[in-house]
Steps between C-alpha positions, in 0.01 A plus 500: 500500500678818381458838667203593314287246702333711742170370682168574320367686834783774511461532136122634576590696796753690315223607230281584812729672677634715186075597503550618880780677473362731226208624668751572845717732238193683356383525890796667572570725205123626545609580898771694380306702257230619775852578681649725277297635192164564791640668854751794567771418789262637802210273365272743310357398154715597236295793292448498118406884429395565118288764347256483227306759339099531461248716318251650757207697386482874616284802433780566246466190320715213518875519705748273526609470854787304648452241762787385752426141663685295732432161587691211668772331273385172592154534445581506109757184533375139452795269781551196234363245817480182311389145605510160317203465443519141265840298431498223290869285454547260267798308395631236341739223692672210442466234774838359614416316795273405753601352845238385830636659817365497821350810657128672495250339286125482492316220567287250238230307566505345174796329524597350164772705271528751805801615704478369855492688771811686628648499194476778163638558145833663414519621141773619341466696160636751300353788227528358138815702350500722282573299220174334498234667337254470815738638739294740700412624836216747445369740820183657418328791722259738540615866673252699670484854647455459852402751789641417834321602771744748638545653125132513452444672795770753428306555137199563677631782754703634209152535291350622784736800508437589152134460502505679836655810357333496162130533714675764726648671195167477349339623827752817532491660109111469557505743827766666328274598235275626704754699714603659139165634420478641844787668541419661152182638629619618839815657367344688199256626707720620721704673185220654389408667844639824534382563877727640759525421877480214760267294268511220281569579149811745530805457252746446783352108507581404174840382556409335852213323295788443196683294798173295634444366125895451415489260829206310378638478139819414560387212734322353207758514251758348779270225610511429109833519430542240839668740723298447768753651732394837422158501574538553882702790443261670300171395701694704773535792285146505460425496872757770538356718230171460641601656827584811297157576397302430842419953494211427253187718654186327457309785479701682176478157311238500269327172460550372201871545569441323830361200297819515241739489786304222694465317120906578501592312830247235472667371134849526648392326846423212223850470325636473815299252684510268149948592551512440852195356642425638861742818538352778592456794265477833530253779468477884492276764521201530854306170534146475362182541737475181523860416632446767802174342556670149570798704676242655712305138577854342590570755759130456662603169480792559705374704737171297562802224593737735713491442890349605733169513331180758587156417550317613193787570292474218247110667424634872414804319326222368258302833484823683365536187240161549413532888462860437256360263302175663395747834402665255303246343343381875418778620362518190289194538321540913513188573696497863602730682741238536740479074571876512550468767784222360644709134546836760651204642745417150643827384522563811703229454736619150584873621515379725810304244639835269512707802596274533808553087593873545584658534787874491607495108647433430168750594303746236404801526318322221230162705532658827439712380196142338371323814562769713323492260182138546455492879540780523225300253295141718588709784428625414142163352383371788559655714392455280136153513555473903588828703425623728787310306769608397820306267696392517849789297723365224672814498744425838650480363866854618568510807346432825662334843431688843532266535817649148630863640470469748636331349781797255568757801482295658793480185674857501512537860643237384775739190605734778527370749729421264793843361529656818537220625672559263749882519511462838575239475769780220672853453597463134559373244367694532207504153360081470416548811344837429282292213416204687346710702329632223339256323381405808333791475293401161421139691386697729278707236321211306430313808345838574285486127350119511455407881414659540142291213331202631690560845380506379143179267529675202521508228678754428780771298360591149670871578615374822600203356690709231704698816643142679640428201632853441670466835618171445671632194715758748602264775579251274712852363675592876564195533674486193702818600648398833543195433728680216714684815598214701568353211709874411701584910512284699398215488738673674777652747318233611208150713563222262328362844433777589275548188370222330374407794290823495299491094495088554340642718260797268451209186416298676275789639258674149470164333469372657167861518358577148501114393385649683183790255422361153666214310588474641890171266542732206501840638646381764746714829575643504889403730663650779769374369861303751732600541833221442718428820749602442890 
């Protein structure tokens, strides 16, 4: 048996194997091509940018317009995945030998012309040479395109991507068609207007407007050319540039500009949300009626919520909704002046009727904040709803007259006089006295740190309201002391005759003059002790 015998089994495993091995290269070579022809080093799809041109129609007839696209490389490559699916071998041998050996072998039941048990065929063989005219070992298969899981999955997210941004792109140049046409109509308008002041429709806003549409525009055109890096940027510019134009006066704006400029914002709020869904965009000029109307519901909201609440407040809270919302709904479908006044003169009436509910205890840091939300809110809907008008403040509990002022300034003089009517009068005691005098100090810092916002109709600021009361605890301390030294010294050494007069007048200065700052129902005012006669 020459070299050429080889056994008939390793002949057909060689033709197998050869199959095998050709489907592992194509495995690999398609691995490699994913590898380098579809992902940059840090991982991102490689892009394929081109540009093609297309007629549009336009009211000047037909253009031709250029159009920039990028799309995933891979997403327009086909990986060569093949698979085997058929392989058929056939070839021709020449039998050499055949041998029994013992190992594996199946077992027969039929017994005759069989192998027995334990024992199986060797053959020995070899392919026909050449020479012979039926040499031949012939493989036939069938290739076929196959998706892998992982690669078809890969196809599908890379799809995705362009399908995504072809509906988004879709999406944007349809609000951006729309913002066109607007900003046309606003901006010519505004061109055309030759008006002069603090109203809408002066010259000086063409190039601020110029800006707001360049932001918008050049968005579009970067989302199309796929740099979507730039967008941010100029969403902020158009926030920024919005801030600029916040001085519009509602009341110089004529309405059909009012309605451009709303038209305006609304078209560019689109773009944006279809650029960068959910960030907040930017308006300018006042609010509409409407907006102050929901302003002024949040803040009775708010204060309906605030602690410490007030019996009956929640009911007039609802009777000043009641009286905003039918000046609204007035002004909204342009009913006469008169119905608009008549709704101010109802809020009013309830706005007295809370004013008249306060008192001091009340008046929480979170209630006051509450309460001076609302009156800003009453204040500017208002004012939309009748120009010039300032509504009656609901807060007015801690606010004073001229009459009241003056009243506390007086008060002051009269803590005065008895103390140094009394020092004069006496040598000794000194120390009840020195203490009176003292707290009056305390009385006179506290009127410094409440008088100027009470002066100017305002309410008492917080910081400055914690110091009256601090100065209170020190007064009523002052005058604790003072009277245990009436009562250990005093007594033996002062006239009740010439004391107790001073000490009444004392009482009934302090008493009004602190019922000005604080609630005096809750934290009474100590007062000078009478001596009783012997």
């Amino acid at each position: 048996m020459s070299d050429d015998d080889v056994p008939v089994g390793t002949l057909l495993g060689a033709a197998y194997q050869a199959v095998v091995h050709g489907q592992s290269l194509a495995a690999r070579e398609a691995v490699e091509l994913v590898r380098e022809l579809g992902f940059e080093k840090d991982g991102t799809a490689k892009p394929f940018r081109f540009a093609y041109q297309r007629t549009e129609a336009t009211e000047d007839g037909p253009q031709v317009r250029t159009v920039h696209a990028t799309v995933p490389l891979l997403s327009l490559v086909n990986p060569p995945a093949i698979s085997i699916d058929k392989a058929a071998i056939s070839m021709s041998l020449h039998l050499i030998s055949q041998s029994t050996e013992n190992g594996s072998a199946y077992t027969s039941t039929s017994g005759s012309g069989v192998p027995a048990e334990g024992t199986m065929p060797r053959l020995k063989g070899r392919i026909v040479h050449k020479s012979d005219k039926n040499a031949t070992l012939t493989i036939e298969s069938t290739l076929k395109q196959r998706d892998l899981l992982g690669s078809s999955r890969l196809s599908q997210l890379l799809d995705a991507a362009v399908s995504d941004r072809d509906s988004v792109w879709y999406q944007v140049l349809e609000q951006a068609e729309a913002f066109r046409t607007a900003a046309a109509a606003f901006i010519d308008t505004v061109a055309r207007d030759d008006s002069t002041g603090s109203g809408v429709g002066v010259r000086e806003w063409l190039q601020q407007l110029w800006q707001l549409k360049e932001s918008v525009t050049d968005a579009v055109s970067a989302y199309r050319d796929g740099l979507l890096e730039k967008i941010p940027q100029l969403h902020q510019n158009w926030n920024n540039q919005c801030q600029k134009l916040t001085w519009i006066d509602r009341h110089t704006e004529p309405e059909t500009m009012t309605q451009l400029r709303w038209t305006f914002i609304a078209a560019a709020r689109n773009v944006w949300n279809a650029l960068l869904p959910g960030a907040p965009v930017a308006e300018f000029g006042p609010p509409t009626v409407e907006q102050l109307r929901l302003r002024f519901e949040a803040a009775v909201a708010a204060l309906r919520d605030a602690p410490p609440g007030l019996e009956g407040l929640p009911e007039r809270l609802r009777d000043l909704e009641g009286a905003v919302a039918q000046g609204c709904i007035a002004r909204k479908y342009e009913q006469p002046e008169t119905v608009v006044t008549e709704t101010l003169d109802r809020y009013n009436e309830t706005a007295e009727a809370i004013r008249e509910m306060w008192s001091p205890s009340l008046q929480s840091p979170e209630s006051r904040t509450a309460q001076d939300g609302l009156a800003a809110a009453a204040e500017a809907v208002w004012d939309a709803l009748v120009r010039g008008t300032v509504p009656v403040d609901f807060r007015a509990d801690t606010r004073m007259s001229s009459e009241e002022i003056d009243e506390c300034t007086r008060s002051l003089r009269q803590l005065e006089e008895p103390a140094k009517q009394l020092r004069d009068l006496y040598d000794q005691p000194k120390a009840p006295l020195n203490q009176m005098i003292k707290a009056r100090e305390h009385a006179c810092t506290a009127w410094d740190a409440a008088k100027e916002a009470l002066q100017l109709g305002k309410r008492i600021p917080d910081k400055s309201m914690q110091d009256v009361r601090k100065r209170f605890g020190y007064f009523n301390g002052l005058i604790d002391d003072a009277n245990w030294g009436v009562d250990k010294y005093g007594k033996s050494r002062i006239q009740p005759d010439a004391w107790n007069p001073a000490a009444r007048a004392w009482n009934e200065a302090a008493r009004p003059f602190w019922s000005h700052l604080i609630d005096t129902e809750l934290d009474p005012v100590t007062e000078v002790a009478y001596l009783d006669s012997p």
